[in-house]
TORVOPA-176205 format. One record per atom (N, C-alpha, C): x, y, z; residue in one letter. Coordinates in steps of 0.2 Angstrom, whole numbers, plus 2048, in hexadecimal, padded with zeros to 3 digits. Each point is the difference from the previous one (the first is absolute). Layout:
XYZA...
This chain:
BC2686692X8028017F9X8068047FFX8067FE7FAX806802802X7FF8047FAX7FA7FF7F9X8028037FCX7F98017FDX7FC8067FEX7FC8027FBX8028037FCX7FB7FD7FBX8018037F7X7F9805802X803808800X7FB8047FEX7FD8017F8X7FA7FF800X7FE8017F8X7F98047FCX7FF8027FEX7F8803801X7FE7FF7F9X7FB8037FEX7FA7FF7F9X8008057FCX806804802X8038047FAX805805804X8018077FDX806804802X7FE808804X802801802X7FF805802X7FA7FE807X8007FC802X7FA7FF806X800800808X8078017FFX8037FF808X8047FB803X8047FE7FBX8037F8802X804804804X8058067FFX805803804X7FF801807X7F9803801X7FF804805X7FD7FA806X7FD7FB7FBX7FF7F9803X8077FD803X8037FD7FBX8087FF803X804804806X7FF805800X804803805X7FA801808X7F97FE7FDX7FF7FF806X7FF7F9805X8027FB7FCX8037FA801X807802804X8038017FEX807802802X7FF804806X7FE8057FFX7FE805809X7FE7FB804X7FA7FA800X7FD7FD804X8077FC802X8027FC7FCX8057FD802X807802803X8028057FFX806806804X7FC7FF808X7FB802800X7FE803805X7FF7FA807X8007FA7FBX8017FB805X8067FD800X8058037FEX8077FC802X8027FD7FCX7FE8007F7X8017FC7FBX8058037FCX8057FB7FEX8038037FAX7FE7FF7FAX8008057FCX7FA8027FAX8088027F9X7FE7FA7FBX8028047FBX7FE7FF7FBX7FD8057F8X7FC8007FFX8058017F7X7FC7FA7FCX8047FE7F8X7FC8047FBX8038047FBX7FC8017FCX8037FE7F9X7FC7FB7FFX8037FD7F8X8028057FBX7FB8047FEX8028057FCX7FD805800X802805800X7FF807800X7FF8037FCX7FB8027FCX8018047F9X7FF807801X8018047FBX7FD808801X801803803X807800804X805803805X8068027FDX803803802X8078017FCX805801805X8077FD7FDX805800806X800806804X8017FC807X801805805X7F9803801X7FA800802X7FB801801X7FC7FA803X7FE801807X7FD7FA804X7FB7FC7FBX8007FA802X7FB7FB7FDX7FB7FF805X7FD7FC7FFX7F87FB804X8047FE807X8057FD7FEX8027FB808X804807803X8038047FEX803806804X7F9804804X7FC8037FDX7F8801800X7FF7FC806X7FF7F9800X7FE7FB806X804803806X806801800X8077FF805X7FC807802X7FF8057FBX800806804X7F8801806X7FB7FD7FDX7FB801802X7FF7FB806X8047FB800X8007FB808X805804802X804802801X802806804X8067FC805X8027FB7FEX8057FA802X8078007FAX8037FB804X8077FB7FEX7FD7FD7FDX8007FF7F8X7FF7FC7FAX8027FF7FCX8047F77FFX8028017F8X7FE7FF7FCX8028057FBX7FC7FF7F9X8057FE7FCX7FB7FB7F8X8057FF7FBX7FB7FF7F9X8038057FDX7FD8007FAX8037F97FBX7FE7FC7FCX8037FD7FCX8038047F9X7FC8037FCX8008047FBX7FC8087FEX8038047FFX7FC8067FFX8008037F9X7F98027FDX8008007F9X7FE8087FFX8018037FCX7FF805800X7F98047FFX7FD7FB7FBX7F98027FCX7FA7FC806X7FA805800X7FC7FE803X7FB7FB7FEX8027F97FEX7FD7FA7FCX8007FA804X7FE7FB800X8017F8800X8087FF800X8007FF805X8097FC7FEX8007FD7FDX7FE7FB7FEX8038007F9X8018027F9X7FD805800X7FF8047FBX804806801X800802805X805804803X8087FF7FFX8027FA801X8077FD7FFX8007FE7FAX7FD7FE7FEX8018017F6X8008077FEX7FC804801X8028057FDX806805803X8027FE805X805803803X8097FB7FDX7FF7FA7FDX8057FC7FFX8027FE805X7FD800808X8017FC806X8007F9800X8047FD805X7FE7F8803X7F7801804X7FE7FB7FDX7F97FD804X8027FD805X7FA803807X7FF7FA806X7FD7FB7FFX8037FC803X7FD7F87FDX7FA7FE809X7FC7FC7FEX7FF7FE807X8057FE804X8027FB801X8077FD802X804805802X8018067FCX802805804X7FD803805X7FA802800X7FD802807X8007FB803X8007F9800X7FF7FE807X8067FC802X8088027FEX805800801X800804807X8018077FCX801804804X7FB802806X7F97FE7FFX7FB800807X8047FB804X8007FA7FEX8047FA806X807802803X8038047FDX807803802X7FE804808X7FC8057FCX7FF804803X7FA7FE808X7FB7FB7FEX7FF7FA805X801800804X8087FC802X8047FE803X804805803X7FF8057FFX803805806X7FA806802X7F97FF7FEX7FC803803X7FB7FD800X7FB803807X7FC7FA801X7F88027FDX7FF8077FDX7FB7FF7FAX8058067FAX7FD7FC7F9X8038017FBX7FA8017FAX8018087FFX7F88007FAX8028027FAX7FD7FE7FDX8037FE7F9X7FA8057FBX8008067FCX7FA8057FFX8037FF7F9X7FA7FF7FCX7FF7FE7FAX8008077FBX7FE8007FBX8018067FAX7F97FF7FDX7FA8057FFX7FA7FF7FFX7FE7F9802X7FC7FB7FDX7FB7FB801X8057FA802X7FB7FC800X8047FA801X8047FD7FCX7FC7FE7F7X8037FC7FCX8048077FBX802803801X8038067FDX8087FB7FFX8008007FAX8077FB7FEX808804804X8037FC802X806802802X8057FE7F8X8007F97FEX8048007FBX7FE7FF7F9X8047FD7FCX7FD7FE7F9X7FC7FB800X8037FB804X7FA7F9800X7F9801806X7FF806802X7FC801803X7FB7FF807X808800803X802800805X7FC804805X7FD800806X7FC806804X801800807X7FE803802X800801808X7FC7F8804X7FB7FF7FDX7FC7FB803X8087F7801X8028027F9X8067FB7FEX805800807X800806802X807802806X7FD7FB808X7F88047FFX7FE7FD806X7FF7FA7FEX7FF7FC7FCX8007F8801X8077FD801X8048037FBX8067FE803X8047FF809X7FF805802X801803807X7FD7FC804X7F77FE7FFX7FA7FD803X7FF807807X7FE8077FEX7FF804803X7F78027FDX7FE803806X7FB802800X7FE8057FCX7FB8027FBX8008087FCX7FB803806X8018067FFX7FB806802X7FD8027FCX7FB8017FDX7FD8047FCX7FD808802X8068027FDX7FB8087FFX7FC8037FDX7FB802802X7FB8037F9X7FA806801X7FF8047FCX7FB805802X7F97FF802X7FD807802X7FB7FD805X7F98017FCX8018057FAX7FA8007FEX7FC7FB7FAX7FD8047FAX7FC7FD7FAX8077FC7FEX7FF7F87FEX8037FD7FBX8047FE805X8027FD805X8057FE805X7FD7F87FFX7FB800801X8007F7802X8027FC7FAX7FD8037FAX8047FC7FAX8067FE801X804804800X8088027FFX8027FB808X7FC802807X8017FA803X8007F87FFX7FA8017FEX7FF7F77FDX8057FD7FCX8008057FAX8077FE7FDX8077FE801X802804805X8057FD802X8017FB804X7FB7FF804X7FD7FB807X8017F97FAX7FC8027FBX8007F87FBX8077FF7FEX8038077FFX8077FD7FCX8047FE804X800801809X8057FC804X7FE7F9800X7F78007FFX8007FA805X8017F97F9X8018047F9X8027FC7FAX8077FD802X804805804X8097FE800X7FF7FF805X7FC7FE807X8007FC806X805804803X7FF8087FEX803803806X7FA803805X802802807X7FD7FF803X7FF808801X7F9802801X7FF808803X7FF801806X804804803X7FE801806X7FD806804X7FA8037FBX7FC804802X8008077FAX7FC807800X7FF8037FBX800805808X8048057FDX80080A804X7FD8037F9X7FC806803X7FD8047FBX808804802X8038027F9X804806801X7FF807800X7FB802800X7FE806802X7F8802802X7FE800805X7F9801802X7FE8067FEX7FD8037FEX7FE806800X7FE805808X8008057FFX7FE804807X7F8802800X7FD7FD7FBX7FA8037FDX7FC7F87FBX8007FC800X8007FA7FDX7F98007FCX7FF7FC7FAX7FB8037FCX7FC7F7803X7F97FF7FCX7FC7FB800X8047FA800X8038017F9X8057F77FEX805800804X803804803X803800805X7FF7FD806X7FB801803X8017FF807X7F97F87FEX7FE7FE7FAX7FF7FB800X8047FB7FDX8058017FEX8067FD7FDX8047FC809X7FF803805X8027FC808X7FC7FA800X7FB8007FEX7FD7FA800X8017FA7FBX8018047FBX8007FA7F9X8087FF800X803803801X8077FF7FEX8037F7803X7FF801806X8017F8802X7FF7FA7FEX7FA8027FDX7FC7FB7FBX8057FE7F9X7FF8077FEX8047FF7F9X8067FE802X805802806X8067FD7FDX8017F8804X7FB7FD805X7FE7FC802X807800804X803806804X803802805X7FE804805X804802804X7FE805806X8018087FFX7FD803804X8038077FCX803801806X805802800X807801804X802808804X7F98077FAX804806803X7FD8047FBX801805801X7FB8077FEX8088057FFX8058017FEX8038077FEX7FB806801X800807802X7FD804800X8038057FAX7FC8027FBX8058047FDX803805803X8048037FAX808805802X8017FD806X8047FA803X8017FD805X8068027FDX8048017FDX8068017FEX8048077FFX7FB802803X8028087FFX800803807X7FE7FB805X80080080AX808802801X802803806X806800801X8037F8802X8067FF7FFX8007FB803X7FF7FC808X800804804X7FE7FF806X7FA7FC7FFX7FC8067FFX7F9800802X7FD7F67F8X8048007FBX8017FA7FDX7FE7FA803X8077FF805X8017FC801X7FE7FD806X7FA805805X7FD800805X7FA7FE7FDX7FF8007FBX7F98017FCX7FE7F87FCX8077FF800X8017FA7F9X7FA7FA803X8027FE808X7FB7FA802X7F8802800X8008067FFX7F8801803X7FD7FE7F8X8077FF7FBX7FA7FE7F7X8017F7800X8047FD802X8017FB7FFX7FD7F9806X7FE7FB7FDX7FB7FA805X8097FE803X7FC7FA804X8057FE806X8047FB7FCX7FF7FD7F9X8047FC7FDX806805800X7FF8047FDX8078067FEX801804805X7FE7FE806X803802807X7FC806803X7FB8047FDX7FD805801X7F97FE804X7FC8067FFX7FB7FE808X7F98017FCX7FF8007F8X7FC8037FBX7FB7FA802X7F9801801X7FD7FB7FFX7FB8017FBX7FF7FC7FAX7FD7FF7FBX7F9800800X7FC7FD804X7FA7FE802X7FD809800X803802808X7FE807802X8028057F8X8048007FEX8018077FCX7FB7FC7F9X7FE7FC801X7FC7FC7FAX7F6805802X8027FD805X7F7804803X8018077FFX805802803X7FF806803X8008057F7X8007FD7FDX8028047FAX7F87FC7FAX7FE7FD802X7F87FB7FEX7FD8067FDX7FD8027F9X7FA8037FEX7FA800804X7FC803801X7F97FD802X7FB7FC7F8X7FA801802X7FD7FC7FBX7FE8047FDX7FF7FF7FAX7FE8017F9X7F6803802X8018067FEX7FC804800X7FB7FE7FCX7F97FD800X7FC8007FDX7F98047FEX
C-alpha cells in the first residue's frame, strides 16, 4: 500500500497518535513516510498541527503538508465559511496524496473528525478523496459504550461508495478497560465486517519519543507492519461469564 486514508467515527479518538504509529512502524523499516493533512482546523498560525504531531512522535525524516488551516475548531467546511477561506475539494486531496505518492513509498492521508464530515459546499468528504485515490481507509475508533454503532456506520458508509476498509485500530485502550470495552474486541470485527488491525494504549502520546517509536509495532497487526496479534490480545482481555 503506497497510500492510507486515516479516518475514524468521530474526533478526538486517536487518529493522530494512530497515524504516527503507522509512520514509526514504517521509518523503522526503511520506509519513506509522508503524512497529508487535508485540513487543520483549531490551530493557529505558527503552532504545530496533527501531521507535525505524527512527524514528532515517529521520531523520523517526514514530509508533511497541510492543504489548508482554519482557525476555528469546526467541520471544515463550516470552518472556511466562517473564516472567508478557500474550501478543500476532494480532488484536492488526492492531487496532492498522488504527488506526494510518487516520491514516497507510504503516504497517509489523516482526515478531520469522522469520515463524512464535509470538506466543501457540495459536500464533499474524506471517504470522496479515498475513492478517488482508490486507497485503503483505516478506521479509528474508541473502545468503549457506543463504538460499534458509530463503527457500523462508517463500515456501511464506505462499503455504499465501494471504498474499501482496510481494518479498525481502537485509538486509545484504556490502562484499566471497563466491561464494553474489552467486549467491544470481539464485536467490533463483526460490526465493521473488518479486521481489527491494533490497540493504541492510552497517553501513548505523552511517551518519550524513543521509548514511541520502539513501542509503535508492539500495538499495531502485521498488515501495518507491527507484530500485534489480535486473536491473543482479544482472549487475553475476554470477561469471564456472567455471574449467576
Amino acid at each position: 500500500m503506497t497510500v492510507i486514508v486515516v479516518s475514524g467515527t468521530g474526533t478526538e479518538i486517536g487518529k493522530t497518535v494512530t497515524t504516527a504509529a503507522v509512520a514509526a512502524v514504517a521509518l523503522a523499516a526503511g520506509r519513506s513516510v509522508a503524512v497529508l493533512k487535508p485540513a487543520q482546523t483549531g490551530v493557529a498560525p505558527g503552532e504545530p498541527g496533527d501531521a507535525q504531531e505524527v512527524a514528532r512522535l515517529a521520531g523520523g525524516d517526514i514530509t508533511t503538508l497541510e492543504l489548508a488551516r482554519f482557525p476555528e475548531p469546526l467541520a471544515p467546511n463550516t470552518a472556511a465559511r466562517r473564516a472567508g477561506m478557500t474550501v478543500v475539494r476532494p480532488h484536492d486531496v488526492a492531487d496532492a496524496a498522488g504527488k506526494l505518492a510518487a516520491e514516497h513509498e507510504l503516504v497517509l492521508v489523516e482526515g478531520a473528525g469522522g469520515l463524512l464530515v464535509r470538506l466543501d459546499d457540495e459536500g464533499g468528504t474524506l471517504a470522496d478523496a479515498a475513492r478517488l485515490l482508490d486507497a485503503p481507509v483505516l478506521v479509528v475508533t474508541p473502545a468503549g459504550l457506543g463504538t460499534l454503532n458509530t463503527t457500523a456506520l462508517t463500515a456501511e458508509a464506505l462499503r455504499a461508495r465501494g471504498v474499501r476498509q482496510l481494518g479498525v485500530t481502537i485509538g486509545s485502550w484504556p490502562a484499566v478497560p471497563d466491561l464494553a470495552s474489552r467486549c467491544n474486541l470481539a464485536d467490533l470485527p463483526r460490526e465493521a465486517d473488518a479486521p481489527l488491525l491494533g490497540a493504541i494504549p492510552e497517553n501513548a502520546a505523552a511517551l518519550d519519543v524513543p521509548d514511541f517509536r520502539a513501542a509503535a509495532g508492539s500495538w499495531l497487526a502485521p498488515v501495518l507492519g507491527g507484530t500485534w496479534d489480535a486473536e491473543a490480545f482479544t482472549r487475553g482481555q475476554a470477561p469471564g461469564p456472567v455471574a449467576r
